[in-house]
C-alpha positions as CSV (number, residue, x, y, z in Angstrom):
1,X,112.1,79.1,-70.1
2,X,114.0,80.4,-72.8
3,X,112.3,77.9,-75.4
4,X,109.0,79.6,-74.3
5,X,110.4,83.1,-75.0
6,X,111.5,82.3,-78.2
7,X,107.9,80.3,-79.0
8,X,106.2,83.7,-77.8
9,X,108.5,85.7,-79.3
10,X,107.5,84.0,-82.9
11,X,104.2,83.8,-82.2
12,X,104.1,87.4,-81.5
13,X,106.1,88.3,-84.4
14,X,103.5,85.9,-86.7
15,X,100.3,87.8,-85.6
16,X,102.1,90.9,-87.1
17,X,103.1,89.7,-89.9
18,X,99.5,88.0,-90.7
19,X,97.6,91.8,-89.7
20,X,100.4,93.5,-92.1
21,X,100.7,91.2,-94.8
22,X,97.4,90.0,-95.4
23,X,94.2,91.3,-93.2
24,X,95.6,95.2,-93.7
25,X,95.6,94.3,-98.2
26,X,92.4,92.7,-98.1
27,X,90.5,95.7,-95.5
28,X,92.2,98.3,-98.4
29,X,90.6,95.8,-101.0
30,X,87.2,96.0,-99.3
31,X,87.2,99.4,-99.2
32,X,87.9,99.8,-103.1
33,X,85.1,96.9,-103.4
34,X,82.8,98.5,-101.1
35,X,83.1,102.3,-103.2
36,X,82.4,100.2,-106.4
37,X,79.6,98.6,-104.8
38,X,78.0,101.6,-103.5
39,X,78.8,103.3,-107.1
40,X,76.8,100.9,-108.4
41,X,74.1,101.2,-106.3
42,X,73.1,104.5,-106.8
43,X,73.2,103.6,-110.8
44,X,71.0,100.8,-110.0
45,X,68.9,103.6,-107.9
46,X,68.9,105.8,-110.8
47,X,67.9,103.3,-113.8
48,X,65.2,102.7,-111.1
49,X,64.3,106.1,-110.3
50,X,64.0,106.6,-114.3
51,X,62.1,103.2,-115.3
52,X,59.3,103.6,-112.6
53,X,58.9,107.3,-113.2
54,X,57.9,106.2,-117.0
55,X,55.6,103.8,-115.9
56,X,54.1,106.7,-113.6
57,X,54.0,108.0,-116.8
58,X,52.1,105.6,-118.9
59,X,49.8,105.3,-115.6
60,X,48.8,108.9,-116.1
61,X,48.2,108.0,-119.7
62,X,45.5,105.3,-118.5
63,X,43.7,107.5,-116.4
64,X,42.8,109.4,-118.7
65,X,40.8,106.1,-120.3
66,X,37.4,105.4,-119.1
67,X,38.0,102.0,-119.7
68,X,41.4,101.6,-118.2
69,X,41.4,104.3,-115.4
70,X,41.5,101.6,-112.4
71,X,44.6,100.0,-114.0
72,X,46.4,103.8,-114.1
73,X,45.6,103.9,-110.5
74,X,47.2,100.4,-110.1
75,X,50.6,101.7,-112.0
76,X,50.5,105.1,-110.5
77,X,50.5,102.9,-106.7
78,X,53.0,101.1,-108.0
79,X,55.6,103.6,-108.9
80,X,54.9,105.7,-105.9
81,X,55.7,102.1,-103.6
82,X,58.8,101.6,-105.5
83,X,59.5,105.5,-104.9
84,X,59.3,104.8,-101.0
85,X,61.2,102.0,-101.5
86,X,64.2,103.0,-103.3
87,X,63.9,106.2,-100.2
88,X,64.8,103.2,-97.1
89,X,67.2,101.6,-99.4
90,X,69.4,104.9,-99.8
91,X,69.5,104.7,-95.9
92,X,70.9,101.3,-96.2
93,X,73.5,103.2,-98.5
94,X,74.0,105.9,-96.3
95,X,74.2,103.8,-93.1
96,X,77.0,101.4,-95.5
97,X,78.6,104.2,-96.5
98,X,79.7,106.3,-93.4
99,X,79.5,103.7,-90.6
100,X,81.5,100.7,-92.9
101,X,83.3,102.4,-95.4
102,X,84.7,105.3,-93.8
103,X,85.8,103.6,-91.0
104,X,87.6,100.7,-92.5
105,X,89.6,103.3,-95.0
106,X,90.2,105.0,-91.7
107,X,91.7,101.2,-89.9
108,X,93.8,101.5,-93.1
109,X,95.3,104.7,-92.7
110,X,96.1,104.0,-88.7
111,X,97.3,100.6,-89.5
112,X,100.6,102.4,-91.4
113,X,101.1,103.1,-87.8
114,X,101.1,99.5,-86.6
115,X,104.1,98.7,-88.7
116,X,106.5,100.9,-86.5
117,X,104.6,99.3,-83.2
118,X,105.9,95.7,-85.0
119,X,109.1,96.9,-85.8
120,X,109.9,98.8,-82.4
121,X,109.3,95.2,-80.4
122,X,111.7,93.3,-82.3
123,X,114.0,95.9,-81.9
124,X,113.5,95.6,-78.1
125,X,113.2,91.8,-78.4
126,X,116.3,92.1,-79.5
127,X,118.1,94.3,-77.1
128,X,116.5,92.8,-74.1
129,X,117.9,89.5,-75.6
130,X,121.2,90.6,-76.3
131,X,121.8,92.2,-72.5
132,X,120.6,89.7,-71.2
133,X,123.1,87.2,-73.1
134,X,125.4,89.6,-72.4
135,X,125.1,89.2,-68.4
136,X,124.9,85.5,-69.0
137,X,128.2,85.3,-70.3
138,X,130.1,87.5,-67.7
139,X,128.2,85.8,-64.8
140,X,129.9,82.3,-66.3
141,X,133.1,84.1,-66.7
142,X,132.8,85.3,-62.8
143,X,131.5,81.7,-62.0
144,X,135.2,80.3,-63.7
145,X,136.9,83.3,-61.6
146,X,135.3,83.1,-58.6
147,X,134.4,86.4,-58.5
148,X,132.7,87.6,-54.9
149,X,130.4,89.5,-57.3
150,X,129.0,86.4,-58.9
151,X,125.8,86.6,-56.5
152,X,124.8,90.1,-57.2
153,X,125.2,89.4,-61.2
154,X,123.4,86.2,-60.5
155,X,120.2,88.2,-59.5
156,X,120.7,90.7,-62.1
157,X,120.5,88.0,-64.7
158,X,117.8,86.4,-63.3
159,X,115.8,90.2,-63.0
160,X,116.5,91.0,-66.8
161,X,115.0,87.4,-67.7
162,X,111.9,87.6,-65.8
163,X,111.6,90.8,-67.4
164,X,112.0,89.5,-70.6
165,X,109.9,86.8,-70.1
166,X,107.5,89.2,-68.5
167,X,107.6,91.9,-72.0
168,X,107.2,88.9,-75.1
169,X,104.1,87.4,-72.9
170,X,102.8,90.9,-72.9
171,X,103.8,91.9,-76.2
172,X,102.1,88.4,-77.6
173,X,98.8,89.2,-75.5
174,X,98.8,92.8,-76.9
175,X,99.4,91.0,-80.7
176,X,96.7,89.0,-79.9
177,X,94.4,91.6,-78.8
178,X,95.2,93.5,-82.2
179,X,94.1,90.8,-84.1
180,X,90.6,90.0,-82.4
181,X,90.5,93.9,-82.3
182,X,90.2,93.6,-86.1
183,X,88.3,90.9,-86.7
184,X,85.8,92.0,-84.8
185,X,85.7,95.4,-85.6
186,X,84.6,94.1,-89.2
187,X,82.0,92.1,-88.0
188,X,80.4,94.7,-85.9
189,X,80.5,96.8,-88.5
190,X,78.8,94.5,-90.6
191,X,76.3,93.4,-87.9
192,X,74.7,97.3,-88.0
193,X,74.7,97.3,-91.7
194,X,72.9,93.9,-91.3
195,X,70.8,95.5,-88.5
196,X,69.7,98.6,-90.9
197,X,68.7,95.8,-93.6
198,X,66.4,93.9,-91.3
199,X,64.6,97.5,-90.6
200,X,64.8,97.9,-94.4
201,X,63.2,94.6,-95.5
202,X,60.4,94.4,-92.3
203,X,59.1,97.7,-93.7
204,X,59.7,96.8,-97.4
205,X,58.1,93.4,-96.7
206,X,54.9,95.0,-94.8
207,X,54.1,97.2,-97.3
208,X,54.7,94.8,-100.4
209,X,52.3,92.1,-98.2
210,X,49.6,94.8,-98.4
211,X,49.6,96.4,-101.6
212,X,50.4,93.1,-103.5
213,X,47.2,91.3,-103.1
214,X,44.6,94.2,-103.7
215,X,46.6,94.4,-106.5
216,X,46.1,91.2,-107.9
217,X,42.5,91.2,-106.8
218,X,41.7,94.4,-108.7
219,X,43.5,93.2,-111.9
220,X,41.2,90.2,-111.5
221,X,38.6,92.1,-111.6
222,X,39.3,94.0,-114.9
223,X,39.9,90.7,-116.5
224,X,36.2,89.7,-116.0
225,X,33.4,92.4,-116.6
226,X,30.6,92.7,-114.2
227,X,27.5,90.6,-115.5
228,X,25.8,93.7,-115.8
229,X,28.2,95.3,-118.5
230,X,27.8,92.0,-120.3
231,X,24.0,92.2,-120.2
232,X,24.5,95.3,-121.6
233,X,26.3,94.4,-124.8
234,X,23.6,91.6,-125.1
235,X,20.9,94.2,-124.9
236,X,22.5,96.0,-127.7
237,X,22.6,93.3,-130.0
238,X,19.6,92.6,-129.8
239,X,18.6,96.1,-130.6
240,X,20.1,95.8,-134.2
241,X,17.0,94.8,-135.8
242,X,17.9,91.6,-136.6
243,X,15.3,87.9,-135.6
244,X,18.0,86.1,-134.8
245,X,19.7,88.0,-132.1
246,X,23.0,87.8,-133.6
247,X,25.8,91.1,-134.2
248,X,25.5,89.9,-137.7
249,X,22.6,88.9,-140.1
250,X,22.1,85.2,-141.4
251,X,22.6,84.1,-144.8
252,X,18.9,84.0,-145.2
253,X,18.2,87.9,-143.7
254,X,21.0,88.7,-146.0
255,X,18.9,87.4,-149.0
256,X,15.3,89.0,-147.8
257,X,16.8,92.1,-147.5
258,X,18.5,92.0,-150.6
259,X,15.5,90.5,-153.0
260,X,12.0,91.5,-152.1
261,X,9.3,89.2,-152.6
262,X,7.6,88.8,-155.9
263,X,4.1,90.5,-156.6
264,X,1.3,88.0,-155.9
265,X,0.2,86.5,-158.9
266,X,-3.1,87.7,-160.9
267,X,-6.2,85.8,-160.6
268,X,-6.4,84.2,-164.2
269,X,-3.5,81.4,-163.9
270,X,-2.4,79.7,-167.1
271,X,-3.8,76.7,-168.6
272,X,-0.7,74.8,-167.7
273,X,-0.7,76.0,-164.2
274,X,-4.7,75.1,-163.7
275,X,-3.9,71.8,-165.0
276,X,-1.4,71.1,-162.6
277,X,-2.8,72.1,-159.4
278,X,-6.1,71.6,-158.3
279,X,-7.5,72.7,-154.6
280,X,-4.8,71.4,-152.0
281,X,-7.9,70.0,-149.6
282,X,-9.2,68.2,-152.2
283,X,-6.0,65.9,-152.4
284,X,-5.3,66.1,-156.1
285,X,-2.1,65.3,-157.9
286,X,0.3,66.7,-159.8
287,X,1.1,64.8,-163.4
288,X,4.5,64.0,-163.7
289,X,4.5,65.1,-167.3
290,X,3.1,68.6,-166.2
291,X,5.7,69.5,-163.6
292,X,8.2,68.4,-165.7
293,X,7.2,70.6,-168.2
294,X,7.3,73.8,-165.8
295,X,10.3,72.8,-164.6
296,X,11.5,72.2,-168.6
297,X,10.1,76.1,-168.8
298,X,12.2,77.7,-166.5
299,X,9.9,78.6,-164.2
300,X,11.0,80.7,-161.0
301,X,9.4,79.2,-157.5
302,X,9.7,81.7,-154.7
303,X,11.2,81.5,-151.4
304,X,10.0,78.3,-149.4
305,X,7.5,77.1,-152.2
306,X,6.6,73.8,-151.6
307,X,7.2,71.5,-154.7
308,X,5.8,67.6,-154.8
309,X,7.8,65.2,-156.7
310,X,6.9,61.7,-157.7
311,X,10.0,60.3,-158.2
312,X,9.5,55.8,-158.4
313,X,6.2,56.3,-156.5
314,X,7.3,57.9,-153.6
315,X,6.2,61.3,-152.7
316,X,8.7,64.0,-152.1
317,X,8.4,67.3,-150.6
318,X,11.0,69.9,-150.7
319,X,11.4,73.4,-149.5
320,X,13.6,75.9,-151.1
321,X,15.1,78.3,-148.9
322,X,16.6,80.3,-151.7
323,X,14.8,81.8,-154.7
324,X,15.8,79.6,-157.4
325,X,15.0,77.2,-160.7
326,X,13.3,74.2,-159.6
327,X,15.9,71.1,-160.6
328,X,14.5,68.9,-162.7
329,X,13.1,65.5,-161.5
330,X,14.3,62.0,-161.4
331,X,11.5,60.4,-163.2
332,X,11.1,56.3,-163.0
């Protein structure tokens, strides 16, 4: 029995020493952690606070656009979500802040008081120990000396150890009890911080899931324009004035407009030109030796003039696009 006193006795004495030596400096450490934590937060709150308010900002800026007025509405949403948001997350700080905080730098404080309950039952360990060796020793001396007291100290020893025996099991259940107390205490503490974060993050999360999509869907939409805007625009390239429907004019509207077309020419042609062509239904030709010489002459052939070219027997037609000096044959 006294081996089990003494295994008590340390085990009691080890709880102690584990809550004042090492769970005591690390709930102080979690309290300094905890204030920098919660510092930071509210920075991070802040910068947040201060970034969406500018996109509220630039928001107002696009409603002001006729084209862009459904994406201000989209940024001003958005800032005004974020707004709600940041609102339940400073509960999350509040609730972190008085219900965890406070009371573990409270524990901490109170626990300066644990180190005199530590120290007053070793001291009483110790007395109870040392009576009882005392009585130990003078009931063997009466034992030798065959003292007719020897029966009453017999009892008295045997009352101050069951005592003893009956104050270290206490005092190790008590030690024991203090340590679950404080374990625990952290994680309930913890478990409604948890508890306010699950509120936090099921209303966060509902109104993210309902927002988010008509969000996406209506930047979707501003990415492709209705068919009838497009029609539009189509209608009002058309309306510039040019045949080919384009924004811009072709090469050859560029030229009409810029050159107008010749005067017709008079009724009396020259006597190289009436020796060159004849009636076209009649099927006459063109001497070689005569359209070489207009071509030798310089002469200018208007836009798509028509000009026949025997070139090794073949007939040739070409159409000029351009105004221009007709190029000179290659004669066989």
């Amino acid at each position: 029995k006294a081996q089990e006193m003494d295994l008590s006795y340390r085990s009691t004495i080890s709880i102690y020493k584990t809550i004042l030596e090492q769970f005591n400096p690390a709930l102080e450490n979690l309290v300094y952690l905890g204030n920098n934590y919660l510092r930071a937060f509210h920075a991070l709150s802040k910068a947040a606070e201060i970034y969406f308010k500018a996109i509220e900002k630039i928001g107002e800026q696009a409603l002001q656009s006729s084209t862009s007025h459904k994406l201000g509405e989209i940024l001003m949403q958005m800032s005004d979500t974020q707004r709600l948001l940041t609102s339940d997350l400073e509960v999350v700080a509040q609730t972190f802040h008085v219900d965890l905080l406070q009371h573990m730098e409270k524990n901490t404080k109170m626990d300066v008081q644990f180190i005199s309950v530590s120290k007053q039952y070793e001291l009483e360990y110790r007395r109870r120990a040392t009576n009882l060796d005392k009585c130990m020793a003078e009931l063997w001396r009466m034992e030798r000396a065959r003292d007719k007291n020897v029966r009453e100290m017999k009892e008295n020893v045997m009352r101050l150890r069951s005592e003893m025996q009956a104050f270290v099991s206490e005092s190790q259940r008590e030690a024991e009890l203090e340590e679950k107390r404080r374990y625990r205490f952290l994680a309930e503490k913890h478990q409604i911080l948890y508890n306010t974060l699950l509120q936090f993050y099921s209303r966060a999360r509902g109104m993210i899931q309902t927002k988010a999509p008509q969000w996406k869907e209506q930047l979707e939409a501003s990415r492709n324009p209705s068919n009838s805007h497009a029609q539009g625009l189509l209608a009002g390239s058309h309306s510039q004035g040019y045949p080919s429907g384009r924004l811009t004019p072709t090469h050859l509207e560029m030229v009409r407009t810029a050159v107008p077309n010749p005067p017709p020419p008079p009724v009396a042609a020259s006597s190289h030109q009436s020796g060159l062509v004849t009636s076209a239904g009649s099927g006459s030709k063109v001497s070689a030796g005569g359209l070489a010489g207009m071509c030798g002459a310089g002469h200018v052939f208007p836009s798509e003039l028509t000009s026949i070219l025997f070139c090794g027997g073949l007939l040739r037609r070409m159409t000029y696009t351009d105004v221009g000096v007709c190029p000179r044959p290659f004669l066989s």
